[in-house]
Residue frames relative to the residue before (quaternion, step in Angstrom):
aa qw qx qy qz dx dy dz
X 1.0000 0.0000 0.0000 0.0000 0.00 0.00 0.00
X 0.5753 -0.5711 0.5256 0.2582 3.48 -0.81 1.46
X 0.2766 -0.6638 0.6253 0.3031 4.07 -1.29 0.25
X 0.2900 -0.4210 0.6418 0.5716 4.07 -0.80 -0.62
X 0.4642 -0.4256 0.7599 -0.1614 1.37 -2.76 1.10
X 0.8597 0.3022 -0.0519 0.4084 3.05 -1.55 0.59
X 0.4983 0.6947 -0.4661 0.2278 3.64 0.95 0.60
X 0.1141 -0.7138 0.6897 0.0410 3.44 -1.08 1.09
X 0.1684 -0.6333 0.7317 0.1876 3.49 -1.70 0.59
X 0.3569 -0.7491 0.5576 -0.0210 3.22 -1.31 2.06
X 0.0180 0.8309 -0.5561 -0.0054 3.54 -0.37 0.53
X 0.3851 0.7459 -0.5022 0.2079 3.90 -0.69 0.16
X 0.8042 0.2220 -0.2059 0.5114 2.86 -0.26 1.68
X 0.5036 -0.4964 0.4045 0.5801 3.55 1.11 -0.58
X 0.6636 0.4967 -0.3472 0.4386 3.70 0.86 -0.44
X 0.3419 0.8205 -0.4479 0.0963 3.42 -0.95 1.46
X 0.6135 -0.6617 0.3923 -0.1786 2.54 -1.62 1.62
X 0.2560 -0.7092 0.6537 0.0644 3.36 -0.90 1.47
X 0.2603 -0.8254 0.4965 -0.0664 3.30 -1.20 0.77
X 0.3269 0.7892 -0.4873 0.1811 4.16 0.59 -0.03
X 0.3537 -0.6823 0.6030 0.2140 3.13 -1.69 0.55
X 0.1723 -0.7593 0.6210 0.0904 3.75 -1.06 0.44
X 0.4711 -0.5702 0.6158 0.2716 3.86 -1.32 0.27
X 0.4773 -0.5988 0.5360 0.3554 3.42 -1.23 0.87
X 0.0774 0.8023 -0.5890 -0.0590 3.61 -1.04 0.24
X 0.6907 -0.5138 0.3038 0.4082 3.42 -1.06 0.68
X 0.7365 0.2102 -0.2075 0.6085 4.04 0.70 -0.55
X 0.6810 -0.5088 0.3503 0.3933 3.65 -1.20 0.59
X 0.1804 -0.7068 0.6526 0.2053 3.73 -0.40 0.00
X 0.2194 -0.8258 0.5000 -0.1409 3.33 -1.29 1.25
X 0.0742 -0.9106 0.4054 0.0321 3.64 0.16 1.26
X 0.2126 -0.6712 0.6934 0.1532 3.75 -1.27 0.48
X 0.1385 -0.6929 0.6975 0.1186 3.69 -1.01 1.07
X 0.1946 -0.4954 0.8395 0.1094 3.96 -1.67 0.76
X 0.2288 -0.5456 0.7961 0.1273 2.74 -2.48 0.67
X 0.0066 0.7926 -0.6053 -0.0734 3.13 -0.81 -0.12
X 0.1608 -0.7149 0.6779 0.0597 4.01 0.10 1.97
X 0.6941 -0.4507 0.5132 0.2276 3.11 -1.92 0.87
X 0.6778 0.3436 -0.2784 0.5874 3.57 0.01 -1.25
X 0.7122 0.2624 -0.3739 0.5330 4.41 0.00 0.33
X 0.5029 -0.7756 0.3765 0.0608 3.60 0.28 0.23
X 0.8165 0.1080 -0.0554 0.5645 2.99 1.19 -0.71
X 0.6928 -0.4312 0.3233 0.4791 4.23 -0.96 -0.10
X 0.4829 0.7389 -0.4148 -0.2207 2.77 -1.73 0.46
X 0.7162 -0.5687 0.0009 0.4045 3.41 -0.83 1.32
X 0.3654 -0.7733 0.4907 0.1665 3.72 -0.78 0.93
X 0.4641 -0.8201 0.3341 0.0210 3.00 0.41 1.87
X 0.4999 0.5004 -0.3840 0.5934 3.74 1.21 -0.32
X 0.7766 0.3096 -0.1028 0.5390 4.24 0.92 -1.14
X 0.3091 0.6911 -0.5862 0.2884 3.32 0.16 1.07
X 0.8365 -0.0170 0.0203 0.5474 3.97 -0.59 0.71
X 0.2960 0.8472 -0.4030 0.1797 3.35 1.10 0.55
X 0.2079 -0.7194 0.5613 0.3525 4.30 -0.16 0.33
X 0.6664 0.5020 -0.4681 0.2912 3.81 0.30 -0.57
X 0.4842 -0.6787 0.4399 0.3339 3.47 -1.18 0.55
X 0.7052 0.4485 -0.2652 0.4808 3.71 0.84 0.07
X 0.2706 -0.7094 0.6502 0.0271 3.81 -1.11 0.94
X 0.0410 -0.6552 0.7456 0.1147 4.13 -0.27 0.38
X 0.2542 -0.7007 0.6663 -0.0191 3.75 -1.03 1.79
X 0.0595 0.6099 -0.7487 0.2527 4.09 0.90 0.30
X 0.9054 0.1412 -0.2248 0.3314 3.27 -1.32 -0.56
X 0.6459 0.4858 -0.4332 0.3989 3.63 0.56 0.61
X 0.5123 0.5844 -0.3384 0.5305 3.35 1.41 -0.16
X 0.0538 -0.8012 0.5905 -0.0806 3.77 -0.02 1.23
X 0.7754 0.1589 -0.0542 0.6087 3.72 0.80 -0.95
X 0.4773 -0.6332 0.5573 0.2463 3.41 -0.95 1.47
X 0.8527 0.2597 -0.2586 0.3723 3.54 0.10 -1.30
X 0.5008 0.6578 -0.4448 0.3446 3.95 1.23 -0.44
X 0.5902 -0.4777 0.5154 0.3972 3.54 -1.91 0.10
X 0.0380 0.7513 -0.6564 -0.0564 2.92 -2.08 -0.06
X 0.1633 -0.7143 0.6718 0.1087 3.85 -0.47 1.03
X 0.0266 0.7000 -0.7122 -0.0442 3.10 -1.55 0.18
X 0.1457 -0.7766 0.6119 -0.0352 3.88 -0.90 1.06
X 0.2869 -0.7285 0.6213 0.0321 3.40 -1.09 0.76
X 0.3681 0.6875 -0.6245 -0.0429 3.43 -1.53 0.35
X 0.4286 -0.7834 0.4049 0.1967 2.89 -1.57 0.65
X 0.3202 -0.7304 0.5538 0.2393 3.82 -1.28 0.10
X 0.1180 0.7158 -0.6882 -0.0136 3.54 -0.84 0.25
X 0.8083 0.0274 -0.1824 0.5591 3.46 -0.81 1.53
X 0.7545 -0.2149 0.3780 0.4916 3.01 -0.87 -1.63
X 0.4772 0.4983 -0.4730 0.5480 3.66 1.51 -0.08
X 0.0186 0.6244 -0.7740 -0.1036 3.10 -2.48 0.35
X 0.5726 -0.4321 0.6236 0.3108 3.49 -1.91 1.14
X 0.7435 -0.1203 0.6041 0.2604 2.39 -2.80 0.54
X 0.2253 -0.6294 0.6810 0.2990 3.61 -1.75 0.47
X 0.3057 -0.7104 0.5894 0.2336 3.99 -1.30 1.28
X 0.2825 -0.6963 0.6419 0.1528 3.84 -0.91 0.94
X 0.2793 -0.6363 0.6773 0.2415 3.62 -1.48 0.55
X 0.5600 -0.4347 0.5794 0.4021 3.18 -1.82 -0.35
X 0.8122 -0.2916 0.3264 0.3858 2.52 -2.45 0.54
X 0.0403 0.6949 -0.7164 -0.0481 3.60 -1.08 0.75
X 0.1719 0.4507 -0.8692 0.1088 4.05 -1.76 0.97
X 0.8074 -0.4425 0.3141 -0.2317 1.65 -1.88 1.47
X 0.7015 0.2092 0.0037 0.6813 3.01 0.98 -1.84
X 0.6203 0.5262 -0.3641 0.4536 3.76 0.98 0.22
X 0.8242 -0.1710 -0.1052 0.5295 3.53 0.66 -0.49
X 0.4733 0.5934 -0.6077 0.2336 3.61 0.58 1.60
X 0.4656 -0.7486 0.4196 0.2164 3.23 -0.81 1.01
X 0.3414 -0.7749 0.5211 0.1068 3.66 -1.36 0.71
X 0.5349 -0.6043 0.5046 0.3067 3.85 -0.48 1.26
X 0.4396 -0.4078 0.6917 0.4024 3.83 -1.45 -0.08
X 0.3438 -0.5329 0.6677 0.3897 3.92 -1.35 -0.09
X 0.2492 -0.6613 0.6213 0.3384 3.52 -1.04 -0.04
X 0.3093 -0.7880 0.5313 0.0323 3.02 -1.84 0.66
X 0.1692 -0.8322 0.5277 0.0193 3.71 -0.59 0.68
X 0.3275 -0.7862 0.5228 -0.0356 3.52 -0.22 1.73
X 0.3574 0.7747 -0.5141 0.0879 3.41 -0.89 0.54
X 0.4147 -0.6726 0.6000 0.1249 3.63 -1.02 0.96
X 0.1909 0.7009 -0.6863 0.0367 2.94 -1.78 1.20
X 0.8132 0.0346 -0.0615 0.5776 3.13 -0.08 1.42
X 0.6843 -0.1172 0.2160 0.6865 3.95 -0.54 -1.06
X 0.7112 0.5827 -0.2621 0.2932 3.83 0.35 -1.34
X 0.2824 -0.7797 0.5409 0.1404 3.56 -0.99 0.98
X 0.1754 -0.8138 0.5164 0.2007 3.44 0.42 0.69
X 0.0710 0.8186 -0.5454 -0.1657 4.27 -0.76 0.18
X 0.0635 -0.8077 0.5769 0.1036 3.86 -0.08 0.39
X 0.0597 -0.7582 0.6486 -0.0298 3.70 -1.03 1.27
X 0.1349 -0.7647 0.6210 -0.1069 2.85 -1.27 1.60
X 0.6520 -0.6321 0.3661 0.2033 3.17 -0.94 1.40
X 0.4289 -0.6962 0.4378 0.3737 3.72 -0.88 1.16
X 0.7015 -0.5274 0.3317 0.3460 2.94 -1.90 1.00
């Protein structure tokens, strides 16, 4: 059984996201994602991604410490076979998750510029 391929962890906004690529194959292929936080030391299974068919895992709730590490590894199952597990890189948060612009909404009344800022989507 082939492993994924191609895994990136997306982040933007606080919302983040495993990513991997799989071959079509005659039976569905099924994936389990681990986390593994620095300050615990060792894997474990992200319970939201267990036996999952989609190729993507959103880890929001595994990120506990903006500035701390985090690994995360993937493998798949097809039948009764199972892949090699694929580790990412170092992932923090506050190192490579990206922040929206806010958006803004201008408006005049009278002499008075009025701006309202709303938090990115």
């Amino acid at each position: 059984v082939p492993s994924p391929t191609g895994t990136e962890v997306i982040s933007k906004n606080f919302r983040t996201v495993l990513q991997w690529q799989y071959p079509s194959m005659c039976e569905t292929p099924h994936f389990v994602v681990e986390v593994k936080p620095y300050y615990v030391g060792h894997y474990e299974t992200v319970s939201a991604c267990v036996n999952i068919s989609a190729t993507s895992c959103d880890l929001s709730g595994e990120i506990k410490e903006i500035f701390s590490s985090y690994w995360f590894r993937i493998k798949a199952f097809v039948g009764s076979q199972q892949s090699e597990y694929v580790e990412t890189d170092e992932f923090v948060l506050q190192k490579h998750g990206k922040i929206g612009p806010p958006k803004l909404n201008l408006s005049r009344h009278s002499a008075e510029i009025i701006v309202d800022i709303y938090h990115p989507e």
